[in-house]
C-alpha positions in Angstrom: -219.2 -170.4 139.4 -222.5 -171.5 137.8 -222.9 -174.4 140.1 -222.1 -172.2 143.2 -224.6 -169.6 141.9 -227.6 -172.2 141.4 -227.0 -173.6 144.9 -227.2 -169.7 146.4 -230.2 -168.8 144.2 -232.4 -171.8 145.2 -231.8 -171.5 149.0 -232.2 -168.0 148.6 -235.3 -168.3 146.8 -236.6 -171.6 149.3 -235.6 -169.4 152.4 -237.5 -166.3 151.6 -241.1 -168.4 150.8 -241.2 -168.6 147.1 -242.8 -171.8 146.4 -241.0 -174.3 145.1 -241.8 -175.1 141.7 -241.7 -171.4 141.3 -237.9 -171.4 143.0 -236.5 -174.1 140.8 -237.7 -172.4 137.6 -236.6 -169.0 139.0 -233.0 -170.7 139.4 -233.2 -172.6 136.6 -233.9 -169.1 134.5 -232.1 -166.8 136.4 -228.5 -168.1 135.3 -229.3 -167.4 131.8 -229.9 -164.0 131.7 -226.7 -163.4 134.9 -224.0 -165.0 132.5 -225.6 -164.5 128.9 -225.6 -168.3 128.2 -227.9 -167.7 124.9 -230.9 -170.3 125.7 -233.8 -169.6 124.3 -237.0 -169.4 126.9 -239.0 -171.9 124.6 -236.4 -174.3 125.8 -238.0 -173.8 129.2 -241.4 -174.5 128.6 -240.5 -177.4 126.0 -238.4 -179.1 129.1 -241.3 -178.7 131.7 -243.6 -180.7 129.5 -241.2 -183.1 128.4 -239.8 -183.9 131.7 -243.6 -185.1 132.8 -243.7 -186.8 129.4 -242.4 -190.5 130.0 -244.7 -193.3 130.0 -242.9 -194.4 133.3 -244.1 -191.9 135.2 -247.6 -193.2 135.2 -246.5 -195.6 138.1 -246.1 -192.5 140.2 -249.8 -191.2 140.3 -251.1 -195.2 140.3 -249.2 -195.7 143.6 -250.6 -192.8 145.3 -254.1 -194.0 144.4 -252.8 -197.7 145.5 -251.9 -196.1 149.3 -254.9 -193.5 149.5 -257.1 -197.1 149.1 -255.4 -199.2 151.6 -255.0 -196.0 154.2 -258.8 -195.0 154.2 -260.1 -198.1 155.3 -259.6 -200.1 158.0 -256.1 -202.1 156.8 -254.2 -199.5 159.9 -256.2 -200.8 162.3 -256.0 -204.7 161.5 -252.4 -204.3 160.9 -252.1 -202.8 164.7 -253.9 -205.2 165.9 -251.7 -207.8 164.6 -248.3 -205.9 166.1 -250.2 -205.6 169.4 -250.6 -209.2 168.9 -247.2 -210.0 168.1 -245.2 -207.0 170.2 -247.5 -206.5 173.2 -245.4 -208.5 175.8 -242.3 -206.4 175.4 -241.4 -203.5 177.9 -241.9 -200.9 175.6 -244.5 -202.8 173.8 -247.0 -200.0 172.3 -243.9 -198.5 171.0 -243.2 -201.5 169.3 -246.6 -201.4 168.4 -246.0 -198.2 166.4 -242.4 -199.0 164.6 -243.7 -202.5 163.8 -247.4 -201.7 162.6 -245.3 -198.6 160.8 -242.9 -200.9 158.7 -246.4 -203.3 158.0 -248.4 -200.1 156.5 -244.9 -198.9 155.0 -244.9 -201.9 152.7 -248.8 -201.3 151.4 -249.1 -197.4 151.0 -245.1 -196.3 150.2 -245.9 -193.1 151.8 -244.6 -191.4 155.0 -247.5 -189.4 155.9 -250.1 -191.4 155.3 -247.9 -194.1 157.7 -247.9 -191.6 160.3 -251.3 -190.5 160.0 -253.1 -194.1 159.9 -250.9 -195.2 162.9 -250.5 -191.9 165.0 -254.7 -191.4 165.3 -255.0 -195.0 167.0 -251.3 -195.0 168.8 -250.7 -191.5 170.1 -253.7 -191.7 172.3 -253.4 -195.1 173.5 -249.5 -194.3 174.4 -250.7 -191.4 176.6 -253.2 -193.6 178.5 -250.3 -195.9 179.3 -248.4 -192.9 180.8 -246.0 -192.4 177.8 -245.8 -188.6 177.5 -247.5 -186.9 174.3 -244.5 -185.7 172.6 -242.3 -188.6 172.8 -245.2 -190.9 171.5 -246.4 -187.9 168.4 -242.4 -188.0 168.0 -242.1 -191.9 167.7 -244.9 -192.0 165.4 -243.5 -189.3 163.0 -240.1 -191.0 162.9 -241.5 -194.8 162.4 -243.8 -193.0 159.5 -240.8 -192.3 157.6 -239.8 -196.0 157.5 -242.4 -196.2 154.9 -240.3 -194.6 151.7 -237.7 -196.7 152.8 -240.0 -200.6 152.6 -240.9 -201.1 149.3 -242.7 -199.6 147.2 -241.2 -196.8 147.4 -242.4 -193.7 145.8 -238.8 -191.6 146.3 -237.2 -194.6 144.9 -239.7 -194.7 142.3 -238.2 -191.5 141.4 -234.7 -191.9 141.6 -235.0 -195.0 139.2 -236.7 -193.1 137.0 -234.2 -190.0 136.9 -230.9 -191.9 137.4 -231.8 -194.6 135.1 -231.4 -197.0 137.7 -233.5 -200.4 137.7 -236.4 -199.8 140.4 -236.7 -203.8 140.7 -233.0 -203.6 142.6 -233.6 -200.0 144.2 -237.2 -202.2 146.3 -235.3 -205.2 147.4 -232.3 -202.7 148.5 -234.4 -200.8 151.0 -235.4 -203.9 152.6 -232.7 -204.6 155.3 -231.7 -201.0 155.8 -235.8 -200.4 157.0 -235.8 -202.9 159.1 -232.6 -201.6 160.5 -234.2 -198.2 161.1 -237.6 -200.3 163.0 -235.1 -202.2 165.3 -232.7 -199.2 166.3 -236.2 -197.3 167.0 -237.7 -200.3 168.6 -234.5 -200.5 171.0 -235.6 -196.5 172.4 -239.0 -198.3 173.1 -238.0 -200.8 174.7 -235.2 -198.6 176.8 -237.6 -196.1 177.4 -240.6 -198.7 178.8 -238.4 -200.2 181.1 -236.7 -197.2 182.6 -240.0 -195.0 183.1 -241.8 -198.4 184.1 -244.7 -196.8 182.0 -245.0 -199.7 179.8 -243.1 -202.5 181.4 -245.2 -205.5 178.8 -245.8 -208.9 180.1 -249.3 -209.3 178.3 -249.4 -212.5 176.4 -251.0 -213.3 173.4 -251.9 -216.9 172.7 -251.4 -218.7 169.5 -254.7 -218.6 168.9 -254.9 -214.6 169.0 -251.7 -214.0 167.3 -252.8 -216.1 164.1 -256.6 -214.7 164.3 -254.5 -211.0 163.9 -252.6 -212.2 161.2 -255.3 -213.9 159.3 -257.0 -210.6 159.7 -254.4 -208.5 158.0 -253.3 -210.8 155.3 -254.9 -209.7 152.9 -253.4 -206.0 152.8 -250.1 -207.3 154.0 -249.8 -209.5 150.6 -249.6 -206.1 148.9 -246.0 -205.9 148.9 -245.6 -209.7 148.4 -247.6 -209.3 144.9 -246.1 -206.1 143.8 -242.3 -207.2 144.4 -243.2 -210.7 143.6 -244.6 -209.5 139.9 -241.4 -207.3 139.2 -238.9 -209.8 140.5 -240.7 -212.3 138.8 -240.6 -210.7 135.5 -244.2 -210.7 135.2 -245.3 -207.2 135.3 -242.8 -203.9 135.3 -242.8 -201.2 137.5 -245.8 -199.2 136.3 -247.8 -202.7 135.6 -247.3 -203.6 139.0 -248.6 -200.2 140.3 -251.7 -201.3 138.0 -252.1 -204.1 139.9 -252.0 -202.7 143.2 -254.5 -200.2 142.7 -256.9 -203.0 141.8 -255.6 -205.2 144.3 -256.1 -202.3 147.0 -259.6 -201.8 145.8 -260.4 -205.8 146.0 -259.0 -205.7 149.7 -260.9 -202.4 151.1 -264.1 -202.8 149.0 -264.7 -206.4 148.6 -262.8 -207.9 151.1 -262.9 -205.6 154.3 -265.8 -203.5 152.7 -264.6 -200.4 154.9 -264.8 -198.5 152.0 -267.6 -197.0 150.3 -268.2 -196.7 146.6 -269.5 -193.0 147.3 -266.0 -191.9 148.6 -264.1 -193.1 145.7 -264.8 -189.7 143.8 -263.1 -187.8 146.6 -260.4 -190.2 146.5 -259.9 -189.8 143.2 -259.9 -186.0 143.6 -257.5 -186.3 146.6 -255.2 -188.5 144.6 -255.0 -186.3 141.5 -254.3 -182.9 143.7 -251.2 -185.0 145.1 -250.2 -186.4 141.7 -250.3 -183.1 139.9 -248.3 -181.1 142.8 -245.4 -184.3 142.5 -245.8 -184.4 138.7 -245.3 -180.2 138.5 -242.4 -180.6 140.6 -241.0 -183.0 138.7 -241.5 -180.6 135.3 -239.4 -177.8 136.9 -236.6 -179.8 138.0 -235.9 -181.2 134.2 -236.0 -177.3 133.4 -233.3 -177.2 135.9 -231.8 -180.4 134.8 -232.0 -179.4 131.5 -229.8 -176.3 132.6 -227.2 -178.2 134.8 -226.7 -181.0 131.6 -225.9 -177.8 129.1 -223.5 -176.9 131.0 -221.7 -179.8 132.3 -221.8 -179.4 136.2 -221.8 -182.7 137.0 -218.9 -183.6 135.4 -217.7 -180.0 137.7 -218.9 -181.4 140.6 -216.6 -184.7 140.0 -213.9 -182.6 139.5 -214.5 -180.2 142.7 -215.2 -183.5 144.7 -212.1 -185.3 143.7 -210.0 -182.3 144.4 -211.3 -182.2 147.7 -210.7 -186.0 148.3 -210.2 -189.3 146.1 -212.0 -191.2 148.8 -215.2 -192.4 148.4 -215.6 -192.3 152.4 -215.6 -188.3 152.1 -217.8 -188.7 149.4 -220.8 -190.3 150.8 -220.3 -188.1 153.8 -220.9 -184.9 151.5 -224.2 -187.0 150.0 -225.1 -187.1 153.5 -224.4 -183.7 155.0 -225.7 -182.2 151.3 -228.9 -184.6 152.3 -229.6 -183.8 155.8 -229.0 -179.7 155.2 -231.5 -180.2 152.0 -233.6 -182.6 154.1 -234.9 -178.9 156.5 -236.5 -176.8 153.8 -237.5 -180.0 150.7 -239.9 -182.9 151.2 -238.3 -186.3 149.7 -239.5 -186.1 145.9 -237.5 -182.2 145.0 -234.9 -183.0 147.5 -234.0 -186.4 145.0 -235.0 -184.8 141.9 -232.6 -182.0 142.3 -229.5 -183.9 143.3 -229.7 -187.4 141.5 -228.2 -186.1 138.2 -225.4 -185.0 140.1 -224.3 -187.4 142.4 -224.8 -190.1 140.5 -222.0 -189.4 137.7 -219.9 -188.7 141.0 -220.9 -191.9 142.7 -219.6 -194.3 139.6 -216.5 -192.4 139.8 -215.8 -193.8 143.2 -217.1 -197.3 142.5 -220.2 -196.4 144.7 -223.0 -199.1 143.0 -226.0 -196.3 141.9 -228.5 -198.8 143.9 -226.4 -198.3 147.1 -226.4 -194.1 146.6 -230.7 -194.4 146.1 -230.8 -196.1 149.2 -228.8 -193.7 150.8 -230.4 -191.1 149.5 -233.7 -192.4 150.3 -232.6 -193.0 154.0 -231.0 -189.3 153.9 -234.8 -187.7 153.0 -236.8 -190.4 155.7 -234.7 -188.3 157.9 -235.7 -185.2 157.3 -239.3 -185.9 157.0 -239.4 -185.8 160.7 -236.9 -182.6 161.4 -237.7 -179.5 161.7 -238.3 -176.8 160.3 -240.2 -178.4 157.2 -240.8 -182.2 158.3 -243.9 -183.2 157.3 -244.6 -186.2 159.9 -243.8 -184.0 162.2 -246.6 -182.0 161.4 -248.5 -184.6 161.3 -247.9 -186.1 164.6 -247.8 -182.5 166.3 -251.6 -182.2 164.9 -252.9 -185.9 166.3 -251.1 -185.2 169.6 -251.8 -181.7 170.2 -248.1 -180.7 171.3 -245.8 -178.2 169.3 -243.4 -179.2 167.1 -240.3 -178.1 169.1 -241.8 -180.0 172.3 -241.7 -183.4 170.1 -238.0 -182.7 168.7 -236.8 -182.5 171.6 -238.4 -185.8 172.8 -236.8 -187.0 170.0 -233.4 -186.4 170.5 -232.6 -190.4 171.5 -234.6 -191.6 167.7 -232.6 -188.8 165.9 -229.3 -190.4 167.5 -230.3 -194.3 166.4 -231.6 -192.6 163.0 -228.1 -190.8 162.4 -226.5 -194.3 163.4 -228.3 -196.5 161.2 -227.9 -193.9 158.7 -224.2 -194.2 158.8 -224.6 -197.8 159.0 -226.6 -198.2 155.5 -223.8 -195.8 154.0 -220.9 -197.3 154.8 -221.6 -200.9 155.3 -223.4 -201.7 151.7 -224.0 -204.8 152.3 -227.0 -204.1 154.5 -228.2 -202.9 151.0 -226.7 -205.0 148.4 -226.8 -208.2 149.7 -230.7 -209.2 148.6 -229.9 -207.2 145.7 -226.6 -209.6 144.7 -228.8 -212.7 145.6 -231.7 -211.5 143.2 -229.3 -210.7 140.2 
């Protein structure tokens, strides 16, 4: 009944435009005074520091600074250059240009709209010029963008290790395949959709000479994720080290090396950085209030039992993560929506047998998805800005990317070795 009432109170709350921090400590509260459960109020307040508390979480605000570097300066553009070097021949080929360059920037800033934003100012209007329309091409961008929390590092993941006590090390190398997955299924649209409008039909070749001067170009940002996973895997640095590192190494690259970056923005930066650090790091305080609540009284192990009455199956399971994922996925951005449901689908996932690494992935796919659906998507947004066409215009040019998204979705769920095959090698 508690459980039930939570769940009405926080889409209640969501739907009628409380802010979200203010919503989950409102549901978090709420249920205290409704069924007398005795909890004192200094309990709140002692949970919303403590949950920011953790040394861990200092990762969280060092990879934000780490993408903020690398997406001011000029690494979007290098690393576009080098998938126009290396997709350009292909019918389709500027869409390629976009999913590929996408999963390239994906692996050095971890963050969806900074993806989309870097990518979408420089692709959206070079895909009109080649007769693309505007909405499929600010659709294609948001979607690609969300490839980014899926490529390590990942700041969702991030999270999720963090909450489910789950080693972040394994939760990177499992989102490798399964965002490649995602860039291939959206590069197969591309390619169907430059060959049957004849818009983009490729055939420009790039010599040898061109393709390495691109890559030698972008190296330098593209080792990013090659020293961060390299350092954790290697048992050099941990999780928050390596986030350390990549701040220092992002600085090197756009300062020293590329020098598109100006010591008199980096106060701005900073400024930027913190105002997106705090709002994550507030979020994060009101959902241990609300953990805090759902731990007291024992919902998880509730939500096992309701789940297993329903079905012993771990097929139907997943499928719930997924439809509880996608619904969730409309009104939350990535960081609440995995905050809020971690601590209780984990205990239910090692019920079934499903591996926790496997259910972050999952979960991680579930939210990419609903970065770019509406009503709350934020790529969406994003691209519907750069390209200057409404939101609804671009979801429906999006209907044949939402299809390949649902299917690789389905694929990462119920095929886990697309996730847990690197993982098993690494071990």
């Amino acid at each position: 009944m508690i459980l039930l009432f939570i769940c009405l109170v926080f889409l209640g709350t969501i739907f009628l435009g409380v802010p979200l921090v203010w919503a989950i400590i409102v549901t978090a509260i709420l249920p205290i005074f409704v069924f007398d459960l005795g909890y004192p109020l200094q309990a709140v307040f002692l949970n919303l520091i403590g949950g920011v508390e953790p040394n861990h979480f200092i990762a969280i605000p060092l990879f934000i600074v780490a993408g903020e570097l690398m997406g001011r300066g000029g690494v979007g553009q290098r690393i576009i250059d080098f998938a126009k070097a290396a997709f350009g021949f292909l019918p389709g080929g500027l869409g390629f240009v976009v999913v590929g360059a996408s999963m390239l920037f994906g692996g050095i800033s971890g963050s969806a709209i900074a993806d989309s934003a870097a990518i979408g100012s420089v692709m959206i209007p070079n895909m009109a010029k080649q007769g693309y329309s505007k909405a499929f091409a600010g659709g294609l961008v948001a979607a690609a963008g969300t490839i980014g929390i899926i490529i390590p590092p990942s700041i969702p993941m991030l999270i999720y290790g963090f909450v489910g006590n789950v080693s972040v090390a394994d939760l990177f190398i499992a989102g490798i395949i399964p965002g490649l997955i995602f860039g291939l299924f959206f590069m197969g649209v591309c390619y169907h959709v430059g060959k049957k409008t004849g818009c983009d039909p490729g055939g420009l070749k790039t010599s040898q000479k061109e393709l390495w001067h691109a890559f030698t170009g972008s190296a330098p940002a593209l080792f990013m994720p090659v020293l961060i996973l390299g350092g954790i895997f290697g048992g050099l640095v941990t999780p928050t080290e390596a986030a350390a590192v990549a701040v220092v190494y992002g600085f090197i690259v756009t300062v020293v090396i590329y020098r598109d970056f100006s010591l008199r923005d980096l106060p701005k930066l900073m400024i930027d950085s913190f105002v997106t650090s705090a709002i994550v790091m507030v979020v994060i305080g009101a959902t241990s209030v609300l953990g805090w609540l759902i731990t007291l009284e024992q919902l998880p192990q509730i939500l096992v039992e309701f789940v297993q009455a329903v079905s012993s199956s771990p097929f139907t399971f997943l499928l719930l993560v997924n439809l509880v994922l996608l619904v969730l996925g409309l009104v939350l951005d990535p960081v609440p929506a995995i905050l809020l449901t971690a601590p209780l689908f984990i205990p239910t996932a090692l019920t079934f047998g499903v591996d926790p690494v496997h259910l972050g992935v999952i979960m991680t796919c579930n939210v990419a998805v609903g970065l770019f659906t509406p009503p709350v998507g934020a790529t969406l947004y994003v691209a519907s800005r750069i390209s200057g066409v409404g939101v609804l215009s671009i979801a429906r040019a999006m209907a044949p990317l939402y299809l390949v998204a649902i299917s690789a979705l389905l694929l990462v769920t119920y095929v886990p070795a697309v996730s847990m095959t690197l993982v098993h090698f690494f071990r």
